[in-house]
PDB file of N, CA, C and O in Angstrom:
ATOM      1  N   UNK A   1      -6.537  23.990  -0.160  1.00  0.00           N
ATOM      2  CA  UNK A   1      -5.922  22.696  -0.327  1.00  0.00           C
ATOM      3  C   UNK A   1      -5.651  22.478  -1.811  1.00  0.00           C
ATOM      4  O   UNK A   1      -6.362  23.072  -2.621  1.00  0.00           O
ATOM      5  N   UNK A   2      -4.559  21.573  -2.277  1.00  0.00           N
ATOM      6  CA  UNK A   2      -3.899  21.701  -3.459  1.00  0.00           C
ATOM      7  C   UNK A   2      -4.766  20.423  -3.978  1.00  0.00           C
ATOM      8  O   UNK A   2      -5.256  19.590  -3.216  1.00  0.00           O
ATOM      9  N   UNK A   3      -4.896  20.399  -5.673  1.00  0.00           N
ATOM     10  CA  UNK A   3      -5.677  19.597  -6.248  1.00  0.00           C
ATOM     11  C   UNK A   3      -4.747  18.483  -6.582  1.00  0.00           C
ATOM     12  O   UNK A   3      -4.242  18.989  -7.584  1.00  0.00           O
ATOM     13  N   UNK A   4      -4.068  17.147  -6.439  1.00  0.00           N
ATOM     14  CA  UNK A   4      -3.123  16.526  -6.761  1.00  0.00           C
ATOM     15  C   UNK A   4      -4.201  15.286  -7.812  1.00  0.00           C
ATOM     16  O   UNK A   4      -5.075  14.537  -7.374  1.00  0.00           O
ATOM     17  N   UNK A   5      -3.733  15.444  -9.278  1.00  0.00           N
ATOM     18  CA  UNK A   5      -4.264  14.260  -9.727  1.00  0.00           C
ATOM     19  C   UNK A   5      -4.371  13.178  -9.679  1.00  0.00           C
ATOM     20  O   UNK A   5      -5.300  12.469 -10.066  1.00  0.00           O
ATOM     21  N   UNK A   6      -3.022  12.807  -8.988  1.00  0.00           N
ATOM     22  CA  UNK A   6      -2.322  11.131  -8.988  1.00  0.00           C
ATOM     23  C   UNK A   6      -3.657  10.771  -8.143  1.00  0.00           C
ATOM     24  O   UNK A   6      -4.431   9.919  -8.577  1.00  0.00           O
ATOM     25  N   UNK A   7      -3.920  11.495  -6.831  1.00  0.00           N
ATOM     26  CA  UNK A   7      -5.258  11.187  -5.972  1.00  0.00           C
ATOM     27  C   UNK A   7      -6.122  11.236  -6.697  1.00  0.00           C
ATOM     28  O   UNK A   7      -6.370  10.103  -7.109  1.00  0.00           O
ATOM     29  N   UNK A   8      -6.866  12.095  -7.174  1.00  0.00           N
ATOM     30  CA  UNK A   8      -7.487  12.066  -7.995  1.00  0.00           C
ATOM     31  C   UNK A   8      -8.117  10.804  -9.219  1.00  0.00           C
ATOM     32  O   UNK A   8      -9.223  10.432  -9.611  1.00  0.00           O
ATOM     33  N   UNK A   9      -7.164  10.578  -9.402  1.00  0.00           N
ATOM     34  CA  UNK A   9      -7.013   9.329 -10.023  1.00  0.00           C
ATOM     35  C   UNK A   9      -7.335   7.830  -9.810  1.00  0.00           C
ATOM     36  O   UNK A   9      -8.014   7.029 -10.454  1.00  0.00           O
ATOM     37  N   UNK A  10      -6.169   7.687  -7.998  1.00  0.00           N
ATOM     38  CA  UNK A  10      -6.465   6.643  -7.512  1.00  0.00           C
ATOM     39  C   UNK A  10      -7.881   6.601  -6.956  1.00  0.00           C
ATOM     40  O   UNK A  10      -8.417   5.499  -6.837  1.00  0.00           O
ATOM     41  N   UNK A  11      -8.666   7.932  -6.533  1.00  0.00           N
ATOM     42  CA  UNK A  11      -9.613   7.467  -5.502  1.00  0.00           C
ATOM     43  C   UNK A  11     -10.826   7.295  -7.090  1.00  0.00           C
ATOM     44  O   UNK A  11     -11.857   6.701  -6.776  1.00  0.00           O
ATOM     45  N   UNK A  12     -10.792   7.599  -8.154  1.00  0.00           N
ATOM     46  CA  UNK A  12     -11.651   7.295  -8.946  1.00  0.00           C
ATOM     47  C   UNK A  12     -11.377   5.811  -9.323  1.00  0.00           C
ATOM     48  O   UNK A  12     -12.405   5.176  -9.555  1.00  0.00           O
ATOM     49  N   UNK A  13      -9.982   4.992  -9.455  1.00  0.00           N
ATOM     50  CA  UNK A  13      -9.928   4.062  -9.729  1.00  0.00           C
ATOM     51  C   UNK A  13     -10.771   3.098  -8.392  1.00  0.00           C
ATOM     52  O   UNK A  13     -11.568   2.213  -8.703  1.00  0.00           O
ATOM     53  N   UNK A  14     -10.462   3.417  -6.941  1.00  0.00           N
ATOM     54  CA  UNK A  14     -10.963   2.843  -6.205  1.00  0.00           C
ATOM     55  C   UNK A  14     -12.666   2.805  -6.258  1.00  0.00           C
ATOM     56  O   UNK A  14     -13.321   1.799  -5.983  1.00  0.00           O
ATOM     57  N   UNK A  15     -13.271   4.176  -6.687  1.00  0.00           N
ATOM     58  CA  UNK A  15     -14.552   3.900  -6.430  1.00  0.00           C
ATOM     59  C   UNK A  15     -15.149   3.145  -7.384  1.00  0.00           C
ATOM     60  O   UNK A  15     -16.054   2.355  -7.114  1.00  0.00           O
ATOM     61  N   UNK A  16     -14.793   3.289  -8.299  1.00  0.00           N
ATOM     62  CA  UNK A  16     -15.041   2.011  -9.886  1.00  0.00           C
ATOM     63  C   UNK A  16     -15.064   0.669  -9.340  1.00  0.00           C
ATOM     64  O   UNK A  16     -15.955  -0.178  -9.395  1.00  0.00           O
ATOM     65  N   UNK A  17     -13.924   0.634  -8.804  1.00  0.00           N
ATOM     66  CA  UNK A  17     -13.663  -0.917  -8.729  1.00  0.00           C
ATOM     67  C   UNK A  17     -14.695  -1.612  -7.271  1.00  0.00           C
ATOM     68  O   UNK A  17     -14.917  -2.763  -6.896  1.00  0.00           O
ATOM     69  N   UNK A  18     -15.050  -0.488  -6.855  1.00  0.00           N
ATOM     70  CA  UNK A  18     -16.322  -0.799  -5.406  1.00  0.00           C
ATOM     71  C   UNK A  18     -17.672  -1.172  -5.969  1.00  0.00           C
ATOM     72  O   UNK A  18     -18.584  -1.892  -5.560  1.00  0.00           O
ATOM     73  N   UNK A  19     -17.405  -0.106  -7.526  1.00  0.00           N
ATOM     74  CA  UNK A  19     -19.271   0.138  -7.955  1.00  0.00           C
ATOM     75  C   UNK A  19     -19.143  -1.319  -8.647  1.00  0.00           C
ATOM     76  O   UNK A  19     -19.993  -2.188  -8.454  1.00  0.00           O
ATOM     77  N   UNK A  20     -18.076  -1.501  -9.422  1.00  0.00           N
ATOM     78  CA  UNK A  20     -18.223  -2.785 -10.110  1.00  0.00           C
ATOM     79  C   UNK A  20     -18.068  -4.166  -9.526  1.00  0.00           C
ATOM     80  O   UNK A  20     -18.847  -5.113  -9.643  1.00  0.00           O
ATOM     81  N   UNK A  21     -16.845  -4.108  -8.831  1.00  0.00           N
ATOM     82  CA  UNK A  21     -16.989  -5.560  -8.014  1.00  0.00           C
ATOM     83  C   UNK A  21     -17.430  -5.619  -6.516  1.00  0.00           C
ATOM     84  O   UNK A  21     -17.202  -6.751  -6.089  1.00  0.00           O
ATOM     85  N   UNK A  22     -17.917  -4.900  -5.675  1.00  0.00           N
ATOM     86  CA  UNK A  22     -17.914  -4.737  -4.481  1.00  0.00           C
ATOM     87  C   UNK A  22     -17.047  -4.452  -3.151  1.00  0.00           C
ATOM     88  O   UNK A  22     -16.172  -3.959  -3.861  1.00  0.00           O
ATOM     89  N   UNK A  23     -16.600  -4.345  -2.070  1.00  0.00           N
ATOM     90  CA  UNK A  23     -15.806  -3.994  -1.348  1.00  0.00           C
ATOM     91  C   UNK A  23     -14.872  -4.988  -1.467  1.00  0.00           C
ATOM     92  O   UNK A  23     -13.691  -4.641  -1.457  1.00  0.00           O
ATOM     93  N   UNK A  24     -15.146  -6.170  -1.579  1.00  0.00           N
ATOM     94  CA  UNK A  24     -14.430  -7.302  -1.430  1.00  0.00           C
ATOM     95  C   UNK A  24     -13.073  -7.442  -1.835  1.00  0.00           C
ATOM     96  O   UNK A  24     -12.167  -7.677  -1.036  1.00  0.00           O
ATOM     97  N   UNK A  25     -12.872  -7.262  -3.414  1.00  0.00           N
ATOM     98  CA  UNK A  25     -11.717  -6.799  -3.857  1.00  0.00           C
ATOM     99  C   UNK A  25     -10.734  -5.604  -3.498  1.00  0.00           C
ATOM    100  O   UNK A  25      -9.557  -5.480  -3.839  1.00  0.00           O
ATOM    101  N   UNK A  26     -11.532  -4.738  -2.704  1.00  0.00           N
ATOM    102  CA  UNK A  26     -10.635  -3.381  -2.844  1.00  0.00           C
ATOM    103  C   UNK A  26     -10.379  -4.134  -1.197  1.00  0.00           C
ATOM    104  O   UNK A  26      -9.293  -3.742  -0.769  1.00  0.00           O
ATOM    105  N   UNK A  27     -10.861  -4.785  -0.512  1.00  0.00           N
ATOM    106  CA  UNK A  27     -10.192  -4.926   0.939  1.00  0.00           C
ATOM    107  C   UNK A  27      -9.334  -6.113   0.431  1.00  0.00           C
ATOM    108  O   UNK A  27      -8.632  -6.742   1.222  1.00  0.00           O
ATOM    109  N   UNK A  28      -9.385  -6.392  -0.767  1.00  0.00           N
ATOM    110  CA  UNK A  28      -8.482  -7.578  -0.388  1.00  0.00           C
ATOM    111  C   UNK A  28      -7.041  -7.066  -0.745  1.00  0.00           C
ATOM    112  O   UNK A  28      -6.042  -7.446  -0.134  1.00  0.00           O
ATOM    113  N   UNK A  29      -7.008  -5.829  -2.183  1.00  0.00           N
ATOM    114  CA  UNK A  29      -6.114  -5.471  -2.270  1.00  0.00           C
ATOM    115  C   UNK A  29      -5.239  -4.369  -0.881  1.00  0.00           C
ATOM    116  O   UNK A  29      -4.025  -4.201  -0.764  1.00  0.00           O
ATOM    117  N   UNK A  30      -6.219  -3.849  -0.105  1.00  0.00           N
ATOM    118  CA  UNK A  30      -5.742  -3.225   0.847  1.00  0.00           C
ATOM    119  C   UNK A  30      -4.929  -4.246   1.386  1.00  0.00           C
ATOM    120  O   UNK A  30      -3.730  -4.309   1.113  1.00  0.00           O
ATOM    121  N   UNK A  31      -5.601  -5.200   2.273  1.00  0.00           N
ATOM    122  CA  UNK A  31      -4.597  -6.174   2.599  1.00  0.00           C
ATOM    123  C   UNK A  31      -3.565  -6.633   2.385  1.00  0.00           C
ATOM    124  O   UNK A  31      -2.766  -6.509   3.313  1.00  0.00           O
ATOM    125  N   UNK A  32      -3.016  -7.425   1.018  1.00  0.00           N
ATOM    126  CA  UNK A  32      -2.197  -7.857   0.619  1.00  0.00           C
ATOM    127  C   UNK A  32      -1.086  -6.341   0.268  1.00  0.00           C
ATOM    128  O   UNK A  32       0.070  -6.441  -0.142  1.00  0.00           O
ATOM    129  N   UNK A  33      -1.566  -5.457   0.461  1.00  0.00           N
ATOM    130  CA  UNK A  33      -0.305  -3.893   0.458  1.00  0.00           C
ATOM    131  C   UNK A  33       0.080  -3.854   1.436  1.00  0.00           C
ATOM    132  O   UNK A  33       1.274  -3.844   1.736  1.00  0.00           O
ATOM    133  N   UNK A  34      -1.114  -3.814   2.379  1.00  0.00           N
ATOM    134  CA  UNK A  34      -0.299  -3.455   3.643  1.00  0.00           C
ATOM    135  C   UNK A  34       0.497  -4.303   4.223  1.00  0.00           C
ATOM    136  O   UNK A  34       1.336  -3.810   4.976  1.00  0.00           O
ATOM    137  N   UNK A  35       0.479  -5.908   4.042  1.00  0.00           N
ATOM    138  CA  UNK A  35       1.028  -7.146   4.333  1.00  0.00           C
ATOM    139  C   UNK A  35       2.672  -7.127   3.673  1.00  0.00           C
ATOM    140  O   UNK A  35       3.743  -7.207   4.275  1.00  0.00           O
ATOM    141  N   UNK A  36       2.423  -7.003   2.378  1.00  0.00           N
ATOM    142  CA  UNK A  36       4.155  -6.552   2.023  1.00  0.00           C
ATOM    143  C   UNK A  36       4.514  -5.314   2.208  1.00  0.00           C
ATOM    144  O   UNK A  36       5.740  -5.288   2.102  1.00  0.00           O
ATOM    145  N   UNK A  37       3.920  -3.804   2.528  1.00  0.00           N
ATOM    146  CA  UNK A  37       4.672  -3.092   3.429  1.00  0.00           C
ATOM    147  C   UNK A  37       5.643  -3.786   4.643  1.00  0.00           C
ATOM    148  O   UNK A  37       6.860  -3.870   4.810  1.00  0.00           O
ATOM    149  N   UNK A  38       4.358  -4.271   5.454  1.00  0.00           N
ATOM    150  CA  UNK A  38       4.886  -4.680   6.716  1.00  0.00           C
ATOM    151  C   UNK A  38       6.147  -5.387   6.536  1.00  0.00           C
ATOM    152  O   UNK A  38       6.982  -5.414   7.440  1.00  0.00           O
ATOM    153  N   UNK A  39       6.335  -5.987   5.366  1.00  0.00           N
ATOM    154  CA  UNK A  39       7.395  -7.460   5.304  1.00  0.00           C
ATOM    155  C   UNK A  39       7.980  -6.570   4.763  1.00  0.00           C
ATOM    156  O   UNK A  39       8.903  -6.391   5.557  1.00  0.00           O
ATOM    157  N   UNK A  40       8.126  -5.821   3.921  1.00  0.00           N
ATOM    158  CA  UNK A  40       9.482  -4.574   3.344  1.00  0.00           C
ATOM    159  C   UNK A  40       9.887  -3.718   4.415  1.00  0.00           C
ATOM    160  O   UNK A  40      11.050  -3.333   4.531  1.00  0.00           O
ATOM    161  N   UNK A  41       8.951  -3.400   5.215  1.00  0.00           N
ATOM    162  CA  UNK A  41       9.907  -1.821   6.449  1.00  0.00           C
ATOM    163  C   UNK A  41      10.400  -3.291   7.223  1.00  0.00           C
ATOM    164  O   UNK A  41      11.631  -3.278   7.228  1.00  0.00           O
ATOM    165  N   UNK A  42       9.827  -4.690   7.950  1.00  0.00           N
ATOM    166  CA  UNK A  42      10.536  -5.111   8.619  1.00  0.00           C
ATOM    167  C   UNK A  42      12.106  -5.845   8.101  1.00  0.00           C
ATOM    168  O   UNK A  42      13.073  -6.063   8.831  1.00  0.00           O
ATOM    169  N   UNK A  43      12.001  -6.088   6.823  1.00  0.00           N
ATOM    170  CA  UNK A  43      13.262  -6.485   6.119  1.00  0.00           C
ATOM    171  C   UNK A  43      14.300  -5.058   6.024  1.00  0.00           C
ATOM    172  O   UNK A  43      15.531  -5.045   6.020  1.00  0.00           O
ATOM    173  N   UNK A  44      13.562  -4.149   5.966  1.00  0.00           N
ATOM    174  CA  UNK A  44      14.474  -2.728   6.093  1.00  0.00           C
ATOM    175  C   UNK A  44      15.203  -2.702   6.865  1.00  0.00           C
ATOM    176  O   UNK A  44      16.377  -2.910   6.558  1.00  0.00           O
ATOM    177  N   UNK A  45      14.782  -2.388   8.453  1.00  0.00           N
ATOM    178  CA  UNK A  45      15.204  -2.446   9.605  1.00  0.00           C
ATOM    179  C   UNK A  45      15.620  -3.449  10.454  1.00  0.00           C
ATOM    180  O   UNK A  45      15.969  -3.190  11.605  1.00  0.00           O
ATOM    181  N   UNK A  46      15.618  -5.030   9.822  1.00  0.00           N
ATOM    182  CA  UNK A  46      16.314  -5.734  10.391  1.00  0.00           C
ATOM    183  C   UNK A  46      17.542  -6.369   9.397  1.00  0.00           C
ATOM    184  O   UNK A  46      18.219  -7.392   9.491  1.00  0.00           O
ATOM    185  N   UNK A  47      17.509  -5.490   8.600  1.00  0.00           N
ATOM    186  CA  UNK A  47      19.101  -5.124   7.730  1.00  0.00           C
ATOM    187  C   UNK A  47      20.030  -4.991   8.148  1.00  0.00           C
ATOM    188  O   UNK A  47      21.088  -5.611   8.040  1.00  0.00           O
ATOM    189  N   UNK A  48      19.675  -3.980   8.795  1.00  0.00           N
ATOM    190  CA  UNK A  48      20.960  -2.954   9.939  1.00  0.00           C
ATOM    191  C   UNK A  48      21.688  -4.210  10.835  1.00  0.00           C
ATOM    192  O   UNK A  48      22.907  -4.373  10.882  1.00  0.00           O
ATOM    193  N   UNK A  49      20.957  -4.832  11.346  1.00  0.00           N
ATOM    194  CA  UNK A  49      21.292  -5.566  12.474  1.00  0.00           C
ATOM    195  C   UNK A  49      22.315  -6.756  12.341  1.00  0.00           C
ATOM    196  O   UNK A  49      22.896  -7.438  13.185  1.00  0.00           O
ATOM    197  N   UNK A  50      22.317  -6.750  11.112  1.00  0.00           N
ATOM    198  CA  UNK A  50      23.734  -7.803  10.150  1.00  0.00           C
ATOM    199  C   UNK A  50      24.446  -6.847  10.411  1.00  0.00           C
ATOM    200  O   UNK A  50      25.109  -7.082  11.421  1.00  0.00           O
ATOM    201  N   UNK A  51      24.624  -5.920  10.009  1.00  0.00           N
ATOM    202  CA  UNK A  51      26.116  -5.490   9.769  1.00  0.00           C
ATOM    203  C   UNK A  51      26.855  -4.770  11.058  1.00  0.00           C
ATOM    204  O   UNK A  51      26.250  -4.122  11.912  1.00  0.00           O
ATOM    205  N   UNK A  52      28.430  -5.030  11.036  1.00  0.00           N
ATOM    206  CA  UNK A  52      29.141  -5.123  12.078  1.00  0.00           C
ATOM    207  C   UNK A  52      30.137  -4.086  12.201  1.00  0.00           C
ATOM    208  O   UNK A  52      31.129  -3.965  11.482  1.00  0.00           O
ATOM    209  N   UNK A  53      29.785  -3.310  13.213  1.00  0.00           N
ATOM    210  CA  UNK A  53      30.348  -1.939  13.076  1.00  0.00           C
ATOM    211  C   UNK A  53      31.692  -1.874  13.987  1.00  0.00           C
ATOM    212  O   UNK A  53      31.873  -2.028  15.195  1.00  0.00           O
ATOM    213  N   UNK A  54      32.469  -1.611  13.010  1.00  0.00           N
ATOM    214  CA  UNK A  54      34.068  -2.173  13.800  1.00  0.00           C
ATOM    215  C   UNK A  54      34.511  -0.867  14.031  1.00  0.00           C
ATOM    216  O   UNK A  54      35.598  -0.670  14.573  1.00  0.00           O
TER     217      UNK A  54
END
């Protein structure tokens, strides 16, 4: 398996931020990502549905 730093990186930033502030913050930021994912792929795909294919 390939060593990718960027991971590397993030999962050290994540465990810092567990040791120092507790889970609390890192679920809250999970949340609020996955919440504007959801609202960006559904604004994606209900894009399409405006436009009028003549």
């Amino acid at each position: 398996m390939e060593h990718h730093p960027a991971a590397a990186r993030l999962t050290e930033a994540a465990t810092s931020a567990v040791q120092q502030h507790g889970t609390g913050n890192l679920l809250r930021v999970v949340l609020i990502v996955m919440v504007l994912g959801c609202a960006l792929t559904a604004w994606f795909l209900l894009s399409g549905y405006k436009r009028k294919d003549d």
